[in-house]
N, C-alpha and C positions, 0 to 999 in steps of 0.2 A: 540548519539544513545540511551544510556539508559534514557535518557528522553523523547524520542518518543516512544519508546518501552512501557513506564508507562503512559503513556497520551492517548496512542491508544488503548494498552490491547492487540495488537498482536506483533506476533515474530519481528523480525531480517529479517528473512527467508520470511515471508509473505509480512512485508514491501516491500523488494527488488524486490519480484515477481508484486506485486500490481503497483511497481515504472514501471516494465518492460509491463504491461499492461494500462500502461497510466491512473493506478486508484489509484493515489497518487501521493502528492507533492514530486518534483525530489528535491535533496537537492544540495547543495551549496558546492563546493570546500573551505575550510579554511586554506588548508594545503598543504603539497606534498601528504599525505595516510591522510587526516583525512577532513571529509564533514560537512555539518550540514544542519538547515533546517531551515524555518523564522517560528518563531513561531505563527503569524498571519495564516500562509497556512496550518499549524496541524488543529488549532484550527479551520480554514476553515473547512475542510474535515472533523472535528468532527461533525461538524453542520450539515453540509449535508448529514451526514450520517442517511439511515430511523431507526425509533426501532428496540428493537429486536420484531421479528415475523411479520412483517410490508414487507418482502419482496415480490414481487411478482415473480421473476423467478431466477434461478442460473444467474451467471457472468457469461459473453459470452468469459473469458479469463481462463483458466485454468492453474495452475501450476505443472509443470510436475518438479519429480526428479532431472533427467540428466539437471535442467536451460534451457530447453526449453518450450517453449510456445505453446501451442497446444490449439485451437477453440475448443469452447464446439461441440460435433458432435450433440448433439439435437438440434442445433438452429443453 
């Protein structure tokens, strides 16, 4: 995890959320408690990811406190 954390530039937190809106690579069981990720799929999603200032609208997935997932209500 702290090598996905440094290669993306976002949290822990944001990861997991992102994992839960289907906007990032899910990662891999290694363990009984420990995951990881193919480092081909980071660097994936690095790539495809636009610049910064290049976006054209917010994410249609929002991350709520309480771990739930709630739709952007403008779109």
């Amino acid at each position: 995890m702290p090598q996905v954390i440094e290669q993306t530039g976002i949290s822990r937190a944001q990861i997991y959320a992102l994992i839960g809106c289907d906007q990032f690579p899910r990662p891999i069981r290694i363990g009984k408690r420990a995951v990881g990720w193919i480092e081909a799929d980071i660097q994936a999603w690095i790539n495809a990811r636009p610049l910064a200032g290049s976006w054209s609208k917010p994410s249609m997935c929002l991350y709520h406190p309480d771990d739930q997932h709630i739709t952007n209500p403008e779109h």
